[in-house]
PAKOL-973897 format. One record per residue: x, y, z of N, C-alpha, C in turn; residue in one letter; residue number from 1. Coordinates in steps of 0.1 Angstrom, whole numbers, padded with zeros to 4 digits. Layout:
! residues N
<pt><n_x>X</n_x><n_y>Y</n_y><n_z>Z</n_z><ca_x>X</ca_x><ca_y>Y</ca_y><ca_z>Z</ca_z><c_x>X</c_x><c_y>Y</c_y><c_z>Z</c_z><aa>A</aa><i>NUM</i></pt>
...
This chain:
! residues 58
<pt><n_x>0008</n_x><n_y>-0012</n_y><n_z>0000</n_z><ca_x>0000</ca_x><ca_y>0000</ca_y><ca_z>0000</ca_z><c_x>0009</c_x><c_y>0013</c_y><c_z>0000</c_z><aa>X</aa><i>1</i></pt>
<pt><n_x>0018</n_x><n_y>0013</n_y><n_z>0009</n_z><ca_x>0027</ca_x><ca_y>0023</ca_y><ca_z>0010</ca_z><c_x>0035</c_x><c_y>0028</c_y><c_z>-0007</c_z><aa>X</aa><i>2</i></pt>
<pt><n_x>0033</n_x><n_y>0017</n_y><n_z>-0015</n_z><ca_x>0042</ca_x><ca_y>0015</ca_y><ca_z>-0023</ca_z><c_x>0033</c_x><c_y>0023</c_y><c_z>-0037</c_z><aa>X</aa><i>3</i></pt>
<pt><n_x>0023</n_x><n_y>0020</n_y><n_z>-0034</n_z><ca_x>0016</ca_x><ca_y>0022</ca_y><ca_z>-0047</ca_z><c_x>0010</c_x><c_y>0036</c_y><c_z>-0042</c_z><aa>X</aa><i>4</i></pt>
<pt><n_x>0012</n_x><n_y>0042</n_y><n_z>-0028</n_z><ca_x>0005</ca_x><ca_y>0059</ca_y><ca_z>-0027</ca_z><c_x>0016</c_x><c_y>0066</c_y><c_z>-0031</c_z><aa>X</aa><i>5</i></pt>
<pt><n_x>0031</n_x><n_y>0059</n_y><n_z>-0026</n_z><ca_x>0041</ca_x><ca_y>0071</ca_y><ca_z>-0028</ca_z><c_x>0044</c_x><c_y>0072</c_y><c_z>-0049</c_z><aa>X</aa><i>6</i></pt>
<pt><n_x>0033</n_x><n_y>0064</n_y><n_z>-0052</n_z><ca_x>0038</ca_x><ca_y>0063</ca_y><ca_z>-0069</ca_z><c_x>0026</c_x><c_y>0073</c_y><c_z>-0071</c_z><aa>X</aa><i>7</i></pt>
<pt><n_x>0017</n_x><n_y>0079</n_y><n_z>-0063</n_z><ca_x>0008</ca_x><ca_y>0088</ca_y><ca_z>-0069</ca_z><c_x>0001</c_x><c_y>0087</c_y><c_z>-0070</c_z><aa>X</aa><i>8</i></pt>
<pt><n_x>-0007</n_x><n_y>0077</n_y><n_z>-0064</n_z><ca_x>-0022</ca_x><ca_y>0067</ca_y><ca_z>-0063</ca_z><c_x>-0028</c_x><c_y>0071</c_y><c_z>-0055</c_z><aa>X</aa><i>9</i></pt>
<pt><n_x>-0042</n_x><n_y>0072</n_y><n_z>-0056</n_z><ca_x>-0054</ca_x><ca_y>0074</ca_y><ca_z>-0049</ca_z><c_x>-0063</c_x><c_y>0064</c_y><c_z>-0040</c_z><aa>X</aa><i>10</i></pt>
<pt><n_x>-0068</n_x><n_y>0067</n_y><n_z>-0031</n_z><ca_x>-0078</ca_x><ca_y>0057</ca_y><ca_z>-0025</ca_z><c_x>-0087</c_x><c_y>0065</c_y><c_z>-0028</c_z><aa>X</aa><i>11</i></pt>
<pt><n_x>-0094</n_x><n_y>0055</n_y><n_z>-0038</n_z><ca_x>-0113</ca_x><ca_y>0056</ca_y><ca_z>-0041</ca_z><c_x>-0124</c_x><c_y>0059</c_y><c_z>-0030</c_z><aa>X</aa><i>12</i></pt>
<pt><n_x>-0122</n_x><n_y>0044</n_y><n_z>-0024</n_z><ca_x>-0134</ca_x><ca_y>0037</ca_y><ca_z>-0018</ca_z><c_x>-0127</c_x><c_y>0028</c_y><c_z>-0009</c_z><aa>X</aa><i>13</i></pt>
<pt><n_x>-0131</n_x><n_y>0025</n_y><n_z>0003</n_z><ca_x>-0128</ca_x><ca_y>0012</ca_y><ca_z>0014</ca_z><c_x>-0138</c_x><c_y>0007</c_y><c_z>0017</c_z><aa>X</aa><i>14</i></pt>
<pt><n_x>-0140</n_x><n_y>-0005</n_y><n_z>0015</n_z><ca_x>-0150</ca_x><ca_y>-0016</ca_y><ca_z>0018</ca_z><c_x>-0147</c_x><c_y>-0023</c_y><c_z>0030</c_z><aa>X</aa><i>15</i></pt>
<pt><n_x>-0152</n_x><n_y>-0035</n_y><n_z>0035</n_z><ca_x>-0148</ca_x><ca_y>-0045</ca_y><ca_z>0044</ca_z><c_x>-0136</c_x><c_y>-0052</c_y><c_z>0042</c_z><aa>X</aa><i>16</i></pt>
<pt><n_x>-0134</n_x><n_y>-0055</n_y><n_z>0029</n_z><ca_x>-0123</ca_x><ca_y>-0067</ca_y><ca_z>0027</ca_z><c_x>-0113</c_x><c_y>-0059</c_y><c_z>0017</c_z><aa>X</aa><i>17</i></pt>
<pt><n_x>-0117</n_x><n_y>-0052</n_y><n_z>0012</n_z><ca_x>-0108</ca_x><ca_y>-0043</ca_y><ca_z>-0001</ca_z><c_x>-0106</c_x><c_y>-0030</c_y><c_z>-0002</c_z><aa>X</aa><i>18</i></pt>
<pt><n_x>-0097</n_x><n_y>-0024</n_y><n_z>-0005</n_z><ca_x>-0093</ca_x><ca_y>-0011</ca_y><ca_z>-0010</ca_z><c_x>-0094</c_x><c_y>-0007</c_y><c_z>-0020</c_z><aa>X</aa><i>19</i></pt>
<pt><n_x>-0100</n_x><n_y>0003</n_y><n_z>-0030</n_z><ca_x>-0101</ca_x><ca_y>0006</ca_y><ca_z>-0050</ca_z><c_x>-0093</c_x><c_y>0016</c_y><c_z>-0045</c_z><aa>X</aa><i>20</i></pt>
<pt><n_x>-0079</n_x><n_y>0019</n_y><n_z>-0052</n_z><ca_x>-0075</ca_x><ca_y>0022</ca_y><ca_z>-0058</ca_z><c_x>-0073</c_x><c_y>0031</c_y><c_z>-0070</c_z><aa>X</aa><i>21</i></pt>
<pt><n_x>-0067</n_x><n_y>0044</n_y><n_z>-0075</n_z><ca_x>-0067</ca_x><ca_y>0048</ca_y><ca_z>-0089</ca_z><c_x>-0055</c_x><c_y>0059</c_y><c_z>-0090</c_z><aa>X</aa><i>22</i></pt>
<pt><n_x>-0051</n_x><n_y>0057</n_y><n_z>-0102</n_z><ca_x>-0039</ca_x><ca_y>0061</ca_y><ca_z>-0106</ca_z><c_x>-0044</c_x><c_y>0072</c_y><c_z>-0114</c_z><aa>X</aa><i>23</i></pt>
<pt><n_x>-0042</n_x><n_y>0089</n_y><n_z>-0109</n_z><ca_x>-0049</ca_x><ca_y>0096</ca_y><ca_z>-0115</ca_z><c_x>-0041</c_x><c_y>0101</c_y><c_z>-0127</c_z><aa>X</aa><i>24</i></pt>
<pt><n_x>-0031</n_x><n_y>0099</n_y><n_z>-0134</n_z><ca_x>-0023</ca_x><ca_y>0102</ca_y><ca_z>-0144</ca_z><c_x>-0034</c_x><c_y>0092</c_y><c_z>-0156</c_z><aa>X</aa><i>25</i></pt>
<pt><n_x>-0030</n_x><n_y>0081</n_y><n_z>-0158</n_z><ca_x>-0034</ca_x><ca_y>0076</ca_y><ca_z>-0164</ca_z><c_x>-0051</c_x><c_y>0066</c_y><c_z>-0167</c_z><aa>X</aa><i>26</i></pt>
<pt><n_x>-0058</n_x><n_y>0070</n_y><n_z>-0153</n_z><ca_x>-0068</ca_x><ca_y>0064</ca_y><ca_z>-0151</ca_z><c_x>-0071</c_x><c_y>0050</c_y><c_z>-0148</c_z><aa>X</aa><i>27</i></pt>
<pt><n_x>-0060</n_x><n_y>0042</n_y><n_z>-0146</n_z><ca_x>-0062</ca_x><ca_y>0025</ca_y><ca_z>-0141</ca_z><c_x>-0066</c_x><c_y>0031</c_y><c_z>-0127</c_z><aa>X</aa><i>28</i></pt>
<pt><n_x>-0078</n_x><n_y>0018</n_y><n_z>-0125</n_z><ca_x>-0082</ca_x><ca_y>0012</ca_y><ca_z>-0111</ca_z><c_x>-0079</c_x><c_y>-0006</c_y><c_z>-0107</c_z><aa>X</aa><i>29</i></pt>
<pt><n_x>-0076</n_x><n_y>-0007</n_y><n_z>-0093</n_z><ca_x>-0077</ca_x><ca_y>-0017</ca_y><ca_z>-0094</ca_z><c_x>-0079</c_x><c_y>-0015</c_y><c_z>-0076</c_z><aa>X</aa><i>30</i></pt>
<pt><n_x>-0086</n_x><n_y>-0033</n_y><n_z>-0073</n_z><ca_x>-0087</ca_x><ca_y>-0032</ca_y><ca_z>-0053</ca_z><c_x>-0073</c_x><c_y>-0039</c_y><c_z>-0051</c_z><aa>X</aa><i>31</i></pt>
<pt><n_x>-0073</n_x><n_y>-0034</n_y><n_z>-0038</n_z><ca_x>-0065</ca_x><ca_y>-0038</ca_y><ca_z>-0031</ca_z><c_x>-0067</c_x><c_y>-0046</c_y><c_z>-0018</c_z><aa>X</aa><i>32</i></pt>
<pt><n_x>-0064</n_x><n_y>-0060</n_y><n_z>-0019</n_z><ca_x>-0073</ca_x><ca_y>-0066</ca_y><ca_z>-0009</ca_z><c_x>-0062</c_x><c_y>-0060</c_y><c_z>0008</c_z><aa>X</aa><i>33</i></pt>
<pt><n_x>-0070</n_x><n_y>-0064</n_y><n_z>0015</n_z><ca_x>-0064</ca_x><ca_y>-0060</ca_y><ca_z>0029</ca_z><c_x>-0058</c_x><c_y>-0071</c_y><c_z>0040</c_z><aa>X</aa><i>34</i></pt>
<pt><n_x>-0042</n_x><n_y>-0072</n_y><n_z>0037</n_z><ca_x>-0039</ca_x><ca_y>-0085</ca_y><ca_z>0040</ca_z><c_x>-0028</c_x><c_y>-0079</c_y><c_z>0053</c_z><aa>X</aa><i>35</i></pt>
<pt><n_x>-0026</n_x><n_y>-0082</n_y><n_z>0058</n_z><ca_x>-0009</ca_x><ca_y>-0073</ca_y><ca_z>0066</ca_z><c_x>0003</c_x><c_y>-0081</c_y><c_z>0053</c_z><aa>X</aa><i>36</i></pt>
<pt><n_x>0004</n_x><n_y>-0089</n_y><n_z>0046</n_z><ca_x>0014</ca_x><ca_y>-0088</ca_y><ca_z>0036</ca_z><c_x>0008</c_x><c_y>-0095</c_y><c_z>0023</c_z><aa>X</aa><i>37</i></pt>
<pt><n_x>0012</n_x><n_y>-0087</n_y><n_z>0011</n_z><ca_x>0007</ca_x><ca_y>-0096</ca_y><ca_z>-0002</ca_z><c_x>0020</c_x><c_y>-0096</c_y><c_z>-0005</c_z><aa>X</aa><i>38</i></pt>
<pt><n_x>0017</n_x><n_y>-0109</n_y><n_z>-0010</n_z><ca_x>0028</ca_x><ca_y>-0115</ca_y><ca_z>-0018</ca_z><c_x>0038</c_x><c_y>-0114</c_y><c_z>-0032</c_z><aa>X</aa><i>39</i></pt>
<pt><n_x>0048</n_x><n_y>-0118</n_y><n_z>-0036</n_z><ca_x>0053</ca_x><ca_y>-0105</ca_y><ca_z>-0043</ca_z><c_x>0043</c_x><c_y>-0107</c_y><c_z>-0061</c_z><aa>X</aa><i>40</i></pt>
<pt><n_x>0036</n_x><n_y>-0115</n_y><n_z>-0062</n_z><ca_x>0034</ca_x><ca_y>-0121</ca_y><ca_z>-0075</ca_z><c_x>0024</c_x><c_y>-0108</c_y><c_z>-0073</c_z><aa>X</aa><i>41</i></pt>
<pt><n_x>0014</n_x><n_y>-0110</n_y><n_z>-0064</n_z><ca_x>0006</ca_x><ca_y>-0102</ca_y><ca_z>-0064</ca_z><c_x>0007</c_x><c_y>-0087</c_y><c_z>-0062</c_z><aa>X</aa><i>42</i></pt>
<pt><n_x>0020</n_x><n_y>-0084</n_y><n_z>-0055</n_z><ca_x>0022</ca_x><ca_y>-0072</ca_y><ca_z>-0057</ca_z><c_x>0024</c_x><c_y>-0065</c_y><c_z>-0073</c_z><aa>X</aa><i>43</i></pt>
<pt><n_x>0033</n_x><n_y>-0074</n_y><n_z>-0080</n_z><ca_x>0036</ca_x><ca_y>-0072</ca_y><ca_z>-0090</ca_z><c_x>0024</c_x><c_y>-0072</c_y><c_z>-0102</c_z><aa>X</aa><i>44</i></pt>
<pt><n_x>0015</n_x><n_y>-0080</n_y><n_z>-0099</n_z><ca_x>0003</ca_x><ca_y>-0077</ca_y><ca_z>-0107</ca_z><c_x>-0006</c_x><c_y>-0063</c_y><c_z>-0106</c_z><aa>X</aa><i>45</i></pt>
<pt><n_x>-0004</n_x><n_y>-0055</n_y><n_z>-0095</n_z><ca_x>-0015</ca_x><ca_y>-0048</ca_y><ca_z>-0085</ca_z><c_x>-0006</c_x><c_y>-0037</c_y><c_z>-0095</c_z><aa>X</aa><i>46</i></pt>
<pt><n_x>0010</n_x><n_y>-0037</n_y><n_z>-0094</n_z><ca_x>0017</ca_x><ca_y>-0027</ca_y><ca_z>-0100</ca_z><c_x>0011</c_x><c_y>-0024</c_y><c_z>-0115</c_z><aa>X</aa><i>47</i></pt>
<pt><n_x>0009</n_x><n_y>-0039</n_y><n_z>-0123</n_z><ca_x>0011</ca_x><ca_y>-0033</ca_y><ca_z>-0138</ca_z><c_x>-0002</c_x><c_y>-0029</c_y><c_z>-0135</c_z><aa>X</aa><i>48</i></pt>
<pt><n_x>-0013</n_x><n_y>-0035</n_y><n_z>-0132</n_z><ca_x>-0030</ca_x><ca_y>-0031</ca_y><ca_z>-0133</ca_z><c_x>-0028</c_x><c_y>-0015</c_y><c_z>-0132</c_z><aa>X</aa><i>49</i></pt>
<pt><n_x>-0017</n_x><n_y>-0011</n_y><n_z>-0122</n_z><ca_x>-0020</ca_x><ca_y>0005</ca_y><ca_z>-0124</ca_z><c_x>-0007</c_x><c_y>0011</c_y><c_z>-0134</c_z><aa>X</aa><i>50</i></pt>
<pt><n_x>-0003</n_x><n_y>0006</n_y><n_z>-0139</n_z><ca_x>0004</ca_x><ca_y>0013</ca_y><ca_z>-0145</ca_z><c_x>0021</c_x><c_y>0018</c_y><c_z>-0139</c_z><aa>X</aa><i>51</i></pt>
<pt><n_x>0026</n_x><n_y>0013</n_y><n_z>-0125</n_z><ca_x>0040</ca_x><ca_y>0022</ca_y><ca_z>-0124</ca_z><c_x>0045</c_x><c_y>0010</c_y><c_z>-0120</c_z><aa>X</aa><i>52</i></pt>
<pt><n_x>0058</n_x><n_y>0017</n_y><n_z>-0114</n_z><ca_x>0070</ca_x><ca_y>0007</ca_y><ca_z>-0116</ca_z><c_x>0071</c_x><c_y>-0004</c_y><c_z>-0104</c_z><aa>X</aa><i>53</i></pt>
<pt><n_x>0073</n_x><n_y>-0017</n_y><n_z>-0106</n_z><ca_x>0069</ca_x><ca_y>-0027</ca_y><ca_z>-0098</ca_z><c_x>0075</c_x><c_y>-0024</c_y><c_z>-0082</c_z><aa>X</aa><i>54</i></pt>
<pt><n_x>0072</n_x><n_y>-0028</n_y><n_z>-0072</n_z><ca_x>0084</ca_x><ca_y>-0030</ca_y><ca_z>-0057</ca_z><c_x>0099</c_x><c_y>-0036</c_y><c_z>-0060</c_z><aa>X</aa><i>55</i></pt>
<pt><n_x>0107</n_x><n_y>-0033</n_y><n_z>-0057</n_z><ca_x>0121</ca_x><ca_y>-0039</ca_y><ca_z>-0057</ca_z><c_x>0117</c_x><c_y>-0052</c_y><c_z>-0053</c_z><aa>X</aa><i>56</i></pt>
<pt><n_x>0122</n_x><n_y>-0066</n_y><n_z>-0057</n_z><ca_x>0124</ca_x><ca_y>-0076</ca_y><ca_z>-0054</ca_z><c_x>0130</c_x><c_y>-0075</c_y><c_z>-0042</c_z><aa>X</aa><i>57</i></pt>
<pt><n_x>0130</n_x><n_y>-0088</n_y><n_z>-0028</n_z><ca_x>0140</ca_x><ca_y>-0082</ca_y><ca_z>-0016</ca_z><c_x>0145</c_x><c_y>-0091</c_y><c_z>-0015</c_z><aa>X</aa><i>58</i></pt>
């Protein structure tokens, strides 16, 4: 989460289970489920769905 606000991201909407998401440069949305950690596969999908540059591998 941290990763995808400091890229310029918005929070939409907060539900029960999920976060929406939107990247106001280019208009992708996507949720963000609410885990204390996602995994890197899934981070890395969460990245392209909005469009910016993935997390550093660790």
């Amino acid at each position: 989460m941290k990763h995808v606000l400091a890229r310029g991201c918005l929070v939409l909407r907060e539900g029960g289970n999920h976060t929406a998401l939107l990247n106001p440069t280019n208009r992708k949305q996507t949720v963000l489920g609410r885990h204390r950690e996602i995994d890197d596969l899934m981070a890395k999908i969460i990245c392209r769905q909005l469009e910016i540059p993935p997390l550093k591998q660790r």
